[in-house]
N, C-alpha and C positions, 0 to 999 in steps of 0.2 A: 321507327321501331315497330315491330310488330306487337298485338297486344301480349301475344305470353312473355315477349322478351321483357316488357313492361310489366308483367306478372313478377318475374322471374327478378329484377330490378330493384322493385318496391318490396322484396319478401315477402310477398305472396303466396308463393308458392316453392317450393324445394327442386332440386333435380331430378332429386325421387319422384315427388308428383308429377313430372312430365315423363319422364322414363315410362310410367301407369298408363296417362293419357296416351302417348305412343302406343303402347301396347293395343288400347284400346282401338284406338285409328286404324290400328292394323287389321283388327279381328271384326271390327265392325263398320269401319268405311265412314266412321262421324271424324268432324274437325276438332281440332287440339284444342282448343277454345271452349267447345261443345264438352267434350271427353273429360276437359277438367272439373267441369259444374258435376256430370252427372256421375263423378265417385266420389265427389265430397270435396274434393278439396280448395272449391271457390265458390262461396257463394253467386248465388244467378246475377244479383242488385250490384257486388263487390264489380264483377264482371261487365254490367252492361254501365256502370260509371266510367269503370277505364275505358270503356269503347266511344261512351260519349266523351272524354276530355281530346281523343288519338281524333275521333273522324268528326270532331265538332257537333256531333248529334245531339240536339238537348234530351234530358229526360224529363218524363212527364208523370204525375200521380195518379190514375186516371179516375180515381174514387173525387179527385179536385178537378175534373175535368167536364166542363157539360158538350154530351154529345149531341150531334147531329141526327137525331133518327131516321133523318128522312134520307140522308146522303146514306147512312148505314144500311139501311132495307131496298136500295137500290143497287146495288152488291148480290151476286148470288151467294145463299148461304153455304154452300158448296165448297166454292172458293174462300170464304169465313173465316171457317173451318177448316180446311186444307192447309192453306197459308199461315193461322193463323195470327190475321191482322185486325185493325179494327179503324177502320176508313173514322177520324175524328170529327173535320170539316171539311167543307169544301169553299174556297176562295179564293176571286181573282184570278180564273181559272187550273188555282194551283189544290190539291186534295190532300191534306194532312193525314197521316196513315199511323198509327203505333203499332209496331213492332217488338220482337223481342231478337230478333236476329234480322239486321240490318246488311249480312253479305249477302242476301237472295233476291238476287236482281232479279231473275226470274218471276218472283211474285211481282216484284214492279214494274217488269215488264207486262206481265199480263193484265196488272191492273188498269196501266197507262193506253194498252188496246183497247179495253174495255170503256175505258168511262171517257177519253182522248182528254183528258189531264194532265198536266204534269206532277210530277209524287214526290212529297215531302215526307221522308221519314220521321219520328221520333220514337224514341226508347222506353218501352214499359215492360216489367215483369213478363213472362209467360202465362203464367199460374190468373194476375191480375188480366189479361190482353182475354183469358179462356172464363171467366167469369165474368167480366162484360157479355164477351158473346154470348153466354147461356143466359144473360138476364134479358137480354133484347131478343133472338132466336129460339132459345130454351133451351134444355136438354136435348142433345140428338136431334137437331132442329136439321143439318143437313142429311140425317138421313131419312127426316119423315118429309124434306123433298125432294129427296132420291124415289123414297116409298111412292110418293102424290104423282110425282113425273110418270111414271114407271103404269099409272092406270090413269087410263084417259076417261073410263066412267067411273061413277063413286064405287070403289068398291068395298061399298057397305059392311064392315064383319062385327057389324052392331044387335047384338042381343038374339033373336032369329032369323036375323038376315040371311047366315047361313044355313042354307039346308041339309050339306051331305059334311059328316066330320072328313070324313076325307082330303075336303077340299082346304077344312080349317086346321086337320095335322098338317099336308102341303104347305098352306099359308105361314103357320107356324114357324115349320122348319125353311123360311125362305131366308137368305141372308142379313136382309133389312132389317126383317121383322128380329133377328138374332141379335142384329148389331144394337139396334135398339135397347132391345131389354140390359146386354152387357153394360150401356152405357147409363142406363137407370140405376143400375147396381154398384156401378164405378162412382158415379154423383154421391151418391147413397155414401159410401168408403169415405169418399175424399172430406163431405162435408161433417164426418163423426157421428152420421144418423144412426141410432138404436133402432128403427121400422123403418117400414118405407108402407105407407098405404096407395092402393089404389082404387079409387070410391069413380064407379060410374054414376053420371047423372044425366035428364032427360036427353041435352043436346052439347054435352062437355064430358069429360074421362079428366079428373082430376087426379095428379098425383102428390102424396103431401111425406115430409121426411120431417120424425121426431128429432129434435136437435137437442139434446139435454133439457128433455123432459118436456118441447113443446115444439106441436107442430108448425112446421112453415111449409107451407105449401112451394112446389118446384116450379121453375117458369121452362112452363110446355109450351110446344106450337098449338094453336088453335089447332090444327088437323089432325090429331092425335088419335080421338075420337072415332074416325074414323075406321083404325086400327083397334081395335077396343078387344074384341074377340081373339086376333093373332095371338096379344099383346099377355092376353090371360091365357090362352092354350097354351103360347111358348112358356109362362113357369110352370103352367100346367104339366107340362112334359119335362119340365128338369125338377120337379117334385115328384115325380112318378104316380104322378094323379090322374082319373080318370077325366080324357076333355069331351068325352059324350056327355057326363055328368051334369047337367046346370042347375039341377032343383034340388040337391043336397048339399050340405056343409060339409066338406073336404082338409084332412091336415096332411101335410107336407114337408120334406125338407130336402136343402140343396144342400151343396158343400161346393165353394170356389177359392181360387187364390187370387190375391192380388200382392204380386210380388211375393215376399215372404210370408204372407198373411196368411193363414189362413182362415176364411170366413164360414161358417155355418151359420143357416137360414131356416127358420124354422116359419113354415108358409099353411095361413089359414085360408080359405077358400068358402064364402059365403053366398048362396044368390042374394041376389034385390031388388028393387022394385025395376031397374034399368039395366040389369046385366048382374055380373058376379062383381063381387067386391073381394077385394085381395088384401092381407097385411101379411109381412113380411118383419120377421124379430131376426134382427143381423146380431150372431155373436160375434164376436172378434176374441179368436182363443188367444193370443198373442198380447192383449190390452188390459184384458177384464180381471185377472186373479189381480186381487188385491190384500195386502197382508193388514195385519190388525192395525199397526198404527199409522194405515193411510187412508181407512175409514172415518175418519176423523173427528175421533171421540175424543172428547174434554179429556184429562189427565184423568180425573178421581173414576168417571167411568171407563175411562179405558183398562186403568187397573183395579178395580171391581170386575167389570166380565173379565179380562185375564181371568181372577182367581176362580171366577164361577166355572168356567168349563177347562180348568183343570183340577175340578173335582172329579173323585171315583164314579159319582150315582148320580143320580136326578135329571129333573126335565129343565130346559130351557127353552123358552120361546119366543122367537123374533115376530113382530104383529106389526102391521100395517095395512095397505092397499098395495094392487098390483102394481108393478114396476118400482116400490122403493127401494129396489135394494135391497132386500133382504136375503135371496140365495147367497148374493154374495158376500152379504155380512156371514154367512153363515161358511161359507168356502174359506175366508179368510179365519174364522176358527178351525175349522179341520186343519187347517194348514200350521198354523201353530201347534196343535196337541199330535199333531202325525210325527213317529219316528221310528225308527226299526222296536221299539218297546210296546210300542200301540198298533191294537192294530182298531181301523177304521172301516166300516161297512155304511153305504147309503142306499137307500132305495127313493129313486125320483122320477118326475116325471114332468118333461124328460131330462134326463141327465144334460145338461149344458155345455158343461166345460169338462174336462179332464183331468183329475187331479191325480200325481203321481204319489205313490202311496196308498191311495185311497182304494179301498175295492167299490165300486158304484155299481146298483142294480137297477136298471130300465122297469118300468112299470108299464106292463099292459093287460089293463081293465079287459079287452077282447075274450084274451085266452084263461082270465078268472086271474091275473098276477095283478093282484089290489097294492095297495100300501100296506095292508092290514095283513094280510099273504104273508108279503114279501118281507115285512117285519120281524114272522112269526118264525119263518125261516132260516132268516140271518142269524138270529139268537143263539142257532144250534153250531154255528160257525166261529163262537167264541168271540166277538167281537168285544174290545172296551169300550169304544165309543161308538153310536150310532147316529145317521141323521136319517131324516124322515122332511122327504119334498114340503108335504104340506099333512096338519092334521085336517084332515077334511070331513071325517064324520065319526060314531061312536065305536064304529069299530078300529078303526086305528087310533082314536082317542086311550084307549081301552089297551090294545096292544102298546102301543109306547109306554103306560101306566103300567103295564103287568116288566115290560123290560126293566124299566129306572127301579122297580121293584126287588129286581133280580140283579139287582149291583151293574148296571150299563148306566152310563154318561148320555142323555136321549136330547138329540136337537132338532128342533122343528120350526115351522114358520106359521100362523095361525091370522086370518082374515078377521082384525078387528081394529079400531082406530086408535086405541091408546093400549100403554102399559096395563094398567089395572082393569081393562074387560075382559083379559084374557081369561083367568080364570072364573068370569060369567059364560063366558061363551064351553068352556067346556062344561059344567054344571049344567047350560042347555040342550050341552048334547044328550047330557045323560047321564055322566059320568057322576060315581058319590061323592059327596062332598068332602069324605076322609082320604080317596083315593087322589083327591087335588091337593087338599093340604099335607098330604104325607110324600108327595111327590113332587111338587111343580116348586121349583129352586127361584126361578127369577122370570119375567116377563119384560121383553125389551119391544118397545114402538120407536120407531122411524120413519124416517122422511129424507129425500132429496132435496135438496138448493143449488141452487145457482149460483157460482162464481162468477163476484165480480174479475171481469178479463183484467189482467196484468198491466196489459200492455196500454190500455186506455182508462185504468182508473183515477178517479180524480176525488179528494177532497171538496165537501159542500156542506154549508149550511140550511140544514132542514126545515119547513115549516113545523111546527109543534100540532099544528091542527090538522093536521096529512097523517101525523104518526096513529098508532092504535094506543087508548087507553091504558094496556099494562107496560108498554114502552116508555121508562120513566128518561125523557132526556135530562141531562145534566143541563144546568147552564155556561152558556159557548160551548158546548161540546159539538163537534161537528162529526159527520160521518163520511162514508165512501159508495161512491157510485160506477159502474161505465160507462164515459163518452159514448161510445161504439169505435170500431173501428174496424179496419181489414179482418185482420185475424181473427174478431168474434161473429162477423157476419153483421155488423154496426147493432149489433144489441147488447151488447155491455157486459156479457157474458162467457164464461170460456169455461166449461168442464161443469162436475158439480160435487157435494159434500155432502157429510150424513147431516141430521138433526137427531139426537138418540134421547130415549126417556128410559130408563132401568131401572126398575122396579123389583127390589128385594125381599121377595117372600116371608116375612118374620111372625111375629107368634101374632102380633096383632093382628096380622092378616088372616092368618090361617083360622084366627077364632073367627072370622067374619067370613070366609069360606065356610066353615063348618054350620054357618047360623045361614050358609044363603043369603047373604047380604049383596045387595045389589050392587055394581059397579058406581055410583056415587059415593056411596060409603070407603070403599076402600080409595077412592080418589081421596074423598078428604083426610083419613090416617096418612096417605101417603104426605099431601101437603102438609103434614104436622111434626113428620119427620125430616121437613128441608128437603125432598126427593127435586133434582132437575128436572121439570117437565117440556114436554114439546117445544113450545114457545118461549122457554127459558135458556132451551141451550141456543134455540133459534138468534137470542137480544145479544148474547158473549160472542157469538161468530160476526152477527152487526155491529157491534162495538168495537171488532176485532179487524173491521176491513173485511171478512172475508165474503160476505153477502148481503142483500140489503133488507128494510125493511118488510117491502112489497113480497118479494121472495119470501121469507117467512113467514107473511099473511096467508100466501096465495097456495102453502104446501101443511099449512097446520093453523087447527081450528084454534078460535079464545078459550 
């Protein structure tokens, strides 16, 4: 039997779903086999079992697997890649090969010229066969020795090496040099990176990808380096940046698709002590709106900010460090108070995502379009609720304070580490201390964590003398960790979660605003009124399975 009819046998698949895959065979010239994985209707693993029970092929886990490096780097990576396979062992003159498509005799043909072996196939994932590859080869490793082949002397495009841009727009736009970058950016996609950095150093071009919230560096080819120059011209030229430029700080952005994706890339451009250094912030517009209860706040503050910002008036402000999360805390309230009754106006910078409903205004300091400006403006466009990127100094401190004062709903995001310095920190700017307490509603701090992954979590008992001080363990209570595995990238982790501190404005507060009371003080009224701090909602999510201890150390002070 053939494997669809065996498909087709075991319920697998319907007449419908091959009726599809024909279709597709027709239009695209792929096998029925192939055609069914890639619309859904068989998984790859479901697929390459039935193939191993029909042609006896075992399967193999290759993560359980130790390879041969030496038999593997004796392979051109070329062929890797092309085919790809991934040469296991070699013995008794016979070379064990994993595969993920076992009909292309072709590759075993060519393999068997090459190495005068005979070829032992076995069956592994695709996805698993191509991540091998990149950790042995790296990234685009057959096309930086396509690049290498292709110039027989170094052709140095390290720091000043090049003399005429000319020759480095050419370089640029050569197709290696193009395929390359897509392929960094494709890595970037596949592995859920948030940045992608690329940090030159004296005799290395590293490149490193933030993985929910920490970086892992990519496995490049050693030669990379040598492209160093091409490598920052070519974003240079799809950011519409200047590549004569190398002794100013340059910002950027692309816009690509992958598949349905759409990705925007908002690209910074630094010199350094060895070249320019590049960070790339990947939005994924398709991924990132998140609605209120997937932020995942405790019950009692979830509905506390519910009712906070659907209120008529006042300031709200989300406070932390860059990258917690906080735009998007704050998009996931627009999105709840947005309806054809409301109407919503933001002024950011730069606008991120796209919110339907929303009128959003781009901030450009150049042409004089401050925060403070564009604040001052919107006002007269009737708005009920307003958000504001960031309070960033006294004068948009001052305008948002004069709006909330004029009956608008004002949301903002404010650079400070806890709930209760927020209103320290505007008092510094400047701002009077009646115009804080007669305006500012609530102050919320946040933080990211780390989910523990699903798929490898396991039940452990803790040392007590590992844990921190206000982590009070129960006795036998035990908690959760991840093993690692495939899907988390073997760190134990897979997506991440808020940590929130909300902070309710009340009269006690407000007499300690008005006296200028330092931010200790209102920390301790708050402890007095049972507030969940930092570290408190951080102990209910570790308790909960959902993250561990370390995580909550490592993203919120004691």
């Amino acid at each position: 039997m053939s494997i669809v009819e065996v498909l087709l046998e075991k319920g697998l698949i319907t007449p419908e779903h091959l009726r599809e895959a024909m279709d597709l065979r027709k239009r695209e010239g792929v096998r029925l086999d192939r055609a069914l994985v890639k619309l859904g209707h068989v998984p790859e693993e479901t697929l390459l079992r039935i193939t191993s029970e029909q042609l006896s092929i075992p399967m193999v886990d290759l993560s359980d697997v130790t390879i041969d490096v030496e038999t593997l780097r004796s392979l051109p990576a070329k062929l890797i890649y092309r085919k790809n396979l991934v040469p296991i062992s070699r013995q008794n003159g016979t070379l064990t090969v994993a595969t993920s498509d076992p009909f292309d005799l072709y590759a075993f043909d060519e393999l068997r010229l090459l190495t005068g072996l005979a070829i032992q196939p076995v069956l592994a994932p695709e996805d698993e066969i191509a991540k091998v590859i990149k950790s042995y080869y790296g990234v685009a490793g057959d096309t930086i020795e396509e690049m290498t082949a292709t110039s027989d002397e170094d052709v140095a495009v390290k720091g000043d090496a090049v003399a005429e841009n000319e020759d480095l727009l050419e370089m640029a736009q050569e197709a290696s040099v193009i395929k390359l970058v897509n392929e960094v950016f494709l890595e970037a996609v596949s592995e859920r990176a948030s940045d992608i950095h690329v940090e030159p150093y004296e005799k290395t071009l590293k490149i490193r990808y933030r993985i929910d919230g920490v970086l892992h560096e990519a496995a490049m080819p050693p030669q990379l380096s040598r492209f160093q120059a091409a490598i920052i011209s070519r974003i240079k030229i799809l950011s519409n940046l200047n590549i004569a430029e190398k002794r100013l700080p340059q910002d950027g952005r692309i816009k690509f698709q992958v598949g349905a994706r759409q990705i925007d890339v908002r690209v910074s451009v630094i010199p350094m002590l060895f070249g320019e250094g590049v960070v790339m912030r990947l939005l994924d517009k398709s991924t990132v709106l998140y609605s209120l209860p997937q932020l995942g706040m405790a019950q009692d503050t979830f509905t506390t900010f519910r009712e906070l910002i659907e209120r008529p008036h006042g300031i709200i402000l989300v406070t932390g460090p860059t990258g917690c999360g906080k735009t998007t805390t704050l998009y996931a309230a627009l999105q709840h108070i947005v309806s054809p009754e409301v109407k919503v106006l933001t002024v950011e910078d730069p606008v991120e995502y796209h919110l339907d409903g929303v009128n959003q205004i781009q901030v450009a300091p150049k042409i004089g379009m401050t925060f403070a400006r564009g604040l001052r403006a919107i006002l007269r466009h009737d708005p009920d609720a307003v958000m504001i990127g960031e309070v960033r100094d006294l004068e948009t401190a001052e305008a948002a304070i004069q709006a909330s004062l004029t009956g608008h709903l004002v949301l903002s995001t404010l650079h400070t580490n806890d709930a209760c310095s927020a209103p320290t920190r505007l008092l510094d700017m400047g701002v009077e201390p009646f115009l804080v307490s007669s305006t500012l509603m609530a102050a919320m701090a946040q933080r990211l964590v780390r989910v523990i992954c699903q798929e490898c979590k396991e039940e452990y008992e803790p040392d007590p003398d590992k844990l921190p001080p206000d982590f009070k363990l129960q006795p036998g209570e035990k908690l959760w960790r991840g093993a690692g595995c495939k899907k988390c990238r073997e760190t134990g982790f897979r997506g991440r979660t808020g940590l929130f501190e909300l902070v309710v404005i009340d009269d006690e507060i407000r007499e300690k605003i008005m006296t200028r009371a330092p931010a200790g003080q209102i920390i301790q009224a708050v402890v007095r009124r049972s507030v969940r701090l930092l570290r408190d909602d951080g102990w209910i999510k570790v308790r909960a399975g959902v993250t561990t201890p370390q995580e909550v150390m490592r993203s919120s002070k004691a």
